[in-house]
C-alpha positions as CSV (number, residue, x, y, z in Angstrom):
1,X,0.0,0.0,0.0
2,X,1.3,3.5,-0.6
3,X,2.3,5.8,1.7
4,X,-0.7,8.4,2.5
5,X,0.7,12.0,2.8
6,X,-1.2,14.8,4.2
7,X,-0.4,18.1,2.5
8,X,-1.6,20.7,0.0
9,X,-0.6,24.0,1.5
10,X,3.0,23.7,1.7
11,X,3.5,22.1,-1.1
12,X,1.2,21.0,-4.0
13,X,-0.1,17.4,-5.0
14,X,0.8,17.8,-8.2
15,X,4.5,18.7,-7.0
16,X,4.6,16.5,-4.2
17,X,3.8,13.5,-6.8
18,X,7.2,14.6,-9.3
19,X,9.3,13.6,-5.8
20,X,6.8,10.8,-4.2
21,X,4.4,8.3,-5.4
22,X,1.9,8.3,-2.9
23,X,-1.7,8.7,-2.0
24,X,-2.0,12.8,-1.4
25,X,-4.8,13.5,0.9
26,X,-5.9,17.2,2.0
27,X,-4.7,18.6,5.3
28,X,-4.9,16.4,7.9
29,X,-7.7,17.5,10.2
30,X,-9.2,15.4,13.7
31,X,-10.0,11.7,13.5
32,X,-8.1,11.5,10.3
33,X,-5.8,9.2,10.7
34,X,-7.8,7.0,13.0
35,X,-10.1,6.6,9.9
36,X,-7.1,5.3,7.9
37,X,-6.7,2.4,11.2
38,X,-9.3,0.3,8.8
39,X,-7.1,-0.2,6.1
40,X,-3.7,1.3,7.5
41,X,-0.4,2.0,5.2
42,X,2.8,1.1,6.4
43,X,3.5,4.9,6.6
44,X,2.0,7.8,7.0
45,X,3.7,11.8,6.1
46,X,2.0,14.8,8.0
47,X,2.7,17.6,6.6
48,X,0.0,20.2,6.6
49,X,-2.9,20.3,8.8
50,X,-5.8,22.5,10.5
51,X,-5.4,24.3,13.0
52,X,-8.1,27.0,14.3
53,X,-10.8,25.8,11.2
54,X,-11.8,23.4,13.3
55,X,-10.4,20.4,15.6
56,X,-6.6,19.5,15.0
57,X,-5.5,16.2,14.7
58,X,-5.1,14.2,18.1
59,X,-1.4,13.4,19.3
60,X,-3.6,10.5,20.7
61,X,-4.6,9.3,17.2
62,X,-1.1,9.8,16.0
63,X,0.4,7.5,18.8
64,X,-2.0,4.8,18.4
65,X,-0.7,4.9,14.7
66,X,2.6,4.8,15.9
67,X,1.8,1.8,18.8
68,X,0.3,-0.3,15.7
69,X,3.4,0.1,14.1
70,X,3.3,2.4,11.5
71,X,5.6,4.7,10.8
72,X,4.8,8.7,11.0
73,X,7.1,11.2,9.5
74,X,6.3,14.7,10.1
75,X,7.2,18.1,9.0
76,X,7.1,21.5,7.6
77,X,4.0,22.7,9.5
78,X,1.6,20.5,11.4
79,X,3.7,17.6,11.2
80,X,6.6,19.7,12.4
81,X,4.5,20.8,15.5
82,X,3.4,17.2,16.5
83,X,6.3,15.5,15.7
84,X,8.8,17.7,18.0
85,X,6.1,16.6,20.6
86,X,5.6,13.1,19.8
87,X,9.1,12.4,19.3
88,X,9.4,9.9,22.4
89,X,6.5,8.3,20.7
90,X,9.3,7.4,17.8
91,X,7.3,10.0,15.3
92,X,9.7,10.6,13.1
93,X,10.9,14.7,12.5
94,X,12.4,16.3,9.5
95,X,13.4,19.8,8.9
96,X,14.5,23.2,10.0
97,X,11.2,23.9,11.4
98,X,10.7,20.6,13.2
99,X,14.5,21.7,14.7
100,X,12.9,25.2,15.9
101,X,10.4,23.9,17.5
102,X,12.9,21.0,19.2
103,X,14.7,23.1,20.5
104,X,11.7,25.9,21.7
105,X,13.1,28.7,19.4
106,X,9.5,27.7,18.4
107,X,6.7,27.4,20.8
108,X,3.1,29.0,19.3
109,X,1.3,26.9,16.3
110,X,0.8,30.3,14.9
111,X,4.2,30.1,13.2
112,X,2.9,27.4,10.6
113,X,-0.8,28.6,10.4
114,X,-1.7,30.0,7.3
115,X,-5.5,30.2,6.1
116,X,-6.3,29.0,1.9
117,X,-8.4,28.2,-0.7
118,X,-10.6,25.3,-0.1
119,X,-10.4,24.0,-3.0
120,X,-7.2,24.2,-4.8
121,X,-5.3,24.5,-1.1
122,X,-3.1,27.2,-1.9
123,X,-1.8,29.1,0.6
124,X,-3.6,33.0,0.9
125,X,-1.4,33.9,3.7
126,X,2.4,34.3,4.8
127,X,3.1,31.9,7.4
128,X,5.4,33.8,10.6
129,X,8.1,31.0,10.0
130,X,8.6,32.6,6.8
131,X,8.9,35.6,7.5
132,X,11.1,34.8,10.5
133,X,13.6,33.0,8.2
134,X,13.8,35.8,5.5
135,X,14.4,38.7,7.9
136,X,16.8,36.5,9.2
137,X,18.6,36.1,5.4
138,X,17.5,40.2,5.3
139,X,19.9,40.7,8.5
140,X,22.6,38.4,6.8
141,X,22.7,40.3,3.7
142,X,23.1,43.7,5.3
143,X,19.8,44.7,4.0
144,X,17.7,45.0,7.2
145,X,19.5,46.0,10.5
146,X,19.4,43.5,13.6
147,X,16.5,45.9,15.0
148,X,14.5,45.8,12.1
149,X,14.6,42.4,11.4
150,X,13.3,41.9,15.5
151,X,10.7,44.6,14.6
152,X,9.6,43.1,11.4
153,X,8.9,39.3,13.2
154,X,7.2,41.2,16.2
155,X,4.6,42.8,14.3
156,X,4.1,40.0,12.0
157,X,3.2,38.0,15.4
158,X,0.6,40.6,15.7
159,X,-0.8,40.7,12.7
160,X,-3.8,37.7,12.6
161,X,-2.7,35.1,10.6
162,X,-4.8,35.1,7.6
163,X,-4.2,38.7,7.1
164,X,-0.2,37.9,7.1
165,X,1.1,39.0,3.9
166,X,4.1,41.2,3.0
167,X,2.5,44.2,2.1
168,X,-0.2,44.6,5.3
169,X,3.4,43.6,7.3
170,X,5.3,46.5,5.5
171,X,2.5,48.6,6.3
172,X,2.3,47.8,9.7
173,X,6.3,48.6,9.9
174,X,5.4,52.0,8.7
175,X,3.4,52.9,10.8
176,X,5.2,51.6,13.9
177,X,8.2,53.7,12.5
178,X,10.5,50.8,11.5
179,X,10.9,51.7,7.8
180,X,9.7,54.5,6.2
181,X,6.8,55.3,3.8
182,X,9.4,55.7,0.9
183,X,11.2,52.6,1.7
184,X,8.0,50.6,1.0
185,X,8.3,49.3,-2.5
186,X,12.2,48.5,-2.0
187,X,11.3,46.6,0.8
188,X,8.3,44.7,-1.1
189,X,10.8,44.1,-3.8
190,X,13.0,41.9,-1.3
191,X,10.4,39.8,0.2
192,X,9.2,38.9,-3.6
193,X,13.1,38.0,-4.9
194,X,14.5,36.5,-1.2
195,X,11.3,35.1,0.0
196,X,12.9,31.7,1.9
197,X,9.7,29.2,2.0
198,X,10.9,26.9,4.5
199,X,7.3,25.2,5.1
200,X,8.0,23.9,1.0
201,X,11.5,23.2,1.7
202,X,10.8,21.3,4.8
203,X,7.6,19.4,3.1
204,X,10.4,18.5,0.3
205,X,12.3,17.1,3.0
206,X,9.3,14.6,4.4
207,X,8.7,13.4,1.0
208,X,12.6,12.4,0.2
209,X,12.6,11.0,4.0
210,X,9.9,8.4,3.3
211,X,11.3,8.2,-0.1
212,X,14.5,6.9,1.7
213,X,12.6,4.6,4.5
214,X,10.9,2.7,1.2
215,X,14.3,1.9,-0.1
């Protein structure tokens, strides 16, 4: 049986299929995976799921999986939250953002949230991890000071998360007084060319990772 992956946001099914042949199932939401207990695979990817839309999928559900003796590899958003907290479990974490939260430079699931289209699943929203990880490559290239890349993250955080996107941020930096008014279309210029998306770059990573445990 093929893996079942649970993505869409973070990275497309039509993408995700050109690195993993699997069966691509929308973000994985509450009772889930104890649906897939009837006929389970021998693994199981999370990569996206909901968070605030309605109930989140159970660590419960997820360790039963994981007592059965599947294997669960997480990831990039959802799967990055629940697998730095079921990693005693043996869930099995990949990725920068699975490191962040590890190690608690990550704590809020507000960091992967990002609201989208119910039907096609793209992302209509700028995750905070994003935008955490690009100031940070801002700050690197001398184009944003150390202040202003703090600034820029702290009034993202504020900023509810389906309204996060890079112009109501640069806004919102102009009117706290971290940029000015005429900087704005420089600094919209950045975030289009130097835009790290690590929640893609992490889902990648799941897919090679049970890519690698097939093998």
């Amino acid at each position: 049986m093929k893996p079942v992956v649970y993505t869409g946001t973070s990275i497309s099914h039509s993408e995700a299929r050109r690195i993993l042949d699997a069966d691509y199932r929308p973000p994985v939401r509450r009772h889930d995976i104890r649906r897939l207990m009837n006929s389970p695979p021998g693994i199981i990817g999370i990569i996206d799921g909901i968070f605030f839309d309605s109930a989140a999928v159970a660590h419960r559900e997820i360790i039963e999986a994981l007592k059965s003796g599947i294997t669960v590899v997480g990831g990039a958003s959802m799967g990055a939250l629940r697998a730095s907290e079921l990693e005693p479990y043996g869930m099995i974490g990949v990725g920068k953002i699975y490191e962040m939260y590890k190690s608690g430079t990550l704590e809020s699931d507000d960091e992967v949230a990002v609201t989208f289209d119910a039907e096609t699943m793209e992302p209509l929203s700028v995750p905070l991890v994003n935008v955490r990880v690009t100031v940070e490559l801002g700050q690197a290239m001398g184009f944003l000071t150390k202040e202003q890349a703090s600034a820029v993250v702290d009034i993202t955080r504020k900023i509810f998360y389906p309204e996060r996107n890079y112009r109501s941020i640069i806004n919102e930096c102009v009117k706290n007084g971290v940029f000015e008014d005429s900087e704005k279309e420089k600094l919209l210029d950045f975030f289009k060319v130097h835009e790290v998306d690590v929640k893609r770059q992490d889902a990648v990573l799941v897919l090679e990772k049970i890519k690698e445990l097939l093998n």
